[in-house]
N, C-alpha and C positions, 0 to 999 in steps of 0.2 A: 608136787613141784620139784623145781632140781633141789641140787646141794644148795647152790649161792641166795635162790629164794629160801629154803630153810634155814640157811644161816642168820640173812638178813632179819625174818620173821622172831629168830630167838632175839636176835639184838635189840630188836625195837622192843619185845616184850618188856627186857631188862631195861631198858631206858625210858620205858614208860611204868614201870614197878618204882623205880629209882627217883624218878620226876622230884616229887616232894619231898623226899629225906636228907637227911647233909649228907648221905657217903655218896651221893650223887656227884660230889665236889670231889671222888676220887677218880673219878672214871676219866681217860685220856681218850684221844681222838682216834686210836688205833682200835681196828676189835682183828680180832683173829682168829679162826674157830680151825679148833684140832682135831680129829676123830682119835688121835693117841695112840697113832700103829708108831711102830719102831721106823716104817719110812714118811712118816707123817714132817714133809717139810715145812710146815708152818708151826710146826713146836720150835724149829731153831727159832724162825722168826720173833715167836712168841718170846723164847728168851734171851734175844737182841734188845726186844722192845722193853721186858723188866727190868732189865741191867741198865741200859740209858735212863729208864725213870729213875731206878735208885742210884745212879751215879748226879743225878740234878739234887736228892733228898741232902741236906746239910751234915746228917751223918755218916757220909760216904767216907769210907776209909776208915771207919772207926771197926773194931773187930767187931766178927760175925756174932751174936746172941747164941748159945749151945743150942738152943732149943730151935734155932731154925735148921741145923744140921738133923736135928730127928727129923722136921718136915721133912727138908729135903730126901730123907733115906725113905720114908712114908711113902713118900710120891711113887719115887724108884720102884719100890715094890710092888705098887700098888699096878705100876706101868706093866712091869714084869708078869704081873699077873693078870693082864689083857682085861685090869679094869680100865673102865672111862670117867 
């Protein structure tokens, strides 16, 4: 199949894994699927869409946790290093 049918197929998998747990009750109506090239335009997207959820979260504006600065550096690397 294309890309948009593979994408689709991963998302229903994940929302039908999700069906009966409570973190199902975290999932928002956006899906967005990255391949995680450095011109992958739907990572900004992706991180338009996390910044608007955590700006709704009641702890917006409180300072960042240290330990999501390690994620964050994690990821970087992780990108840099042409993982997915």
């Amino acid at each position: 199949g294309n890309t948009s049918e593979i994408c689709e197929n991963y998302f229903r998998k994940i929302h039908l894994y999700l069906k009966d747990k409570p973190t199902r009750f975290h999932l928002i109506d956006e899906e967005v699927a990255i391949d995680n090239t450095v011109q992958d335009i739907n990572l900004e997207i992706l991180k338009m869409i996390i910044v608007g959820v955590a700006k709704q979260q009641p702890y917006w504006g409180e300072k960042k946790p240290a330990r999501w600065i390690h994620l964050e550096k994690e990821l970087m690397q992780c990108k840099a290093k042409g993982r997915k």
